[in-house]
C-alpha positions in Angstrom: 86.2 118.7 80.8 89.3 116.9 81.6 90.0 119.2 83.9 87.1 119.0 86.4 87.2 115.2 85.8 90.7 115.3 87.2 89.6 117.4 90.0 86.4 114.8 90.9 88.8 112.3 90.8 92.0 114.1 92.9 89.1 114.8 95.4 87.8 111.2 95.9 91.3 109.6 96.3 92.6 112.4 98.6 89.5 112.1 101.5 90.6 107.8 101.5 94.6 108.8 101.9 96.0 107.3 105.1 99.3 109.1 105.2 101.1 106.9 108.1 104.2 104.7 107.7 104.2 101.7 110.2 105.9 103.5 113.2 103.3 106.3 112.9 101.1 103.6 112.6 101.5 102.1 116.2 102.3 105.7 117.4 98.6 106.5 116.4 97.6 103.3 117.7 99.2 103.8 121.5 97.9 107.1 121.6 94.0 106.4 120.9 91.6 106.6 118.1 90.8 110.5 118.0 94.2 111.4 118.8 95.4 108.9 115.6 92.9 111.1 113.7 94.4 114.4 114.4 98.2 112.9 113.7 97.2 111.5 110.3 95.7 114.8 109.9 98.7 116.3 110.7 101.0 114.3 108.5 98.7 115.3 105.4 99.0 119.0 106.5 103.0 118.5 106.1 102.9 116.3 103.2 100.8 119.1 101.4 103.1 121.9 100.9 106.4 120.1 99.5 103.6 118.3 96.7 102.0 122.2 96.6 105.5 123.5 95.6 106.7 120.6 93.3 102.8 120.8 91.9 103.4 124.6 91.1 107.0 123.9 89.5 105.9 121.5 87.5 102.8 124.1 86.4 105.3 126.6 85.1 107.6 124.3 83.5 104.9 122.5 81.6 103.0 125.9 80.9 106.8 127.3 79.4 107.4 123.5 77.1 103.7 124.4 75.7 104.4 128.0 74.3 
């Protein structure tokens, strides 16, 4: 149960993300509204393999303390 609660709740904050510090900001801004889109679309898609990897390691090493 905790589980899929987690998962609801990791869902719902992930879609209101806006992964853009204030130079990418006014980047997104200069560029136009769809194009802003696709670059905060693209930030998330590089942001999501480092916290995939650290996400993973910290799997293992949690799943080796509990044994």
């Amino acid at each position: 149960m905790k589980r899929i609660t987690f998962l609801i709740l990791f869902q719902l904050l992930v879609a209101t993300v806006m992964a853009q510090c204030s130079i990418c900001t006014k980047t997104a801004g200069q560029i136009g509204q769809e194009a802003g889109k696709g670059f905060n679309a693209g930030i998330l898609y590089l942001a999501a393999m480092p916290f995939a990897i650290a996400g993973y390691i910290a799997f293992k090493w949690w799943k080796q303390d509990k044994s």
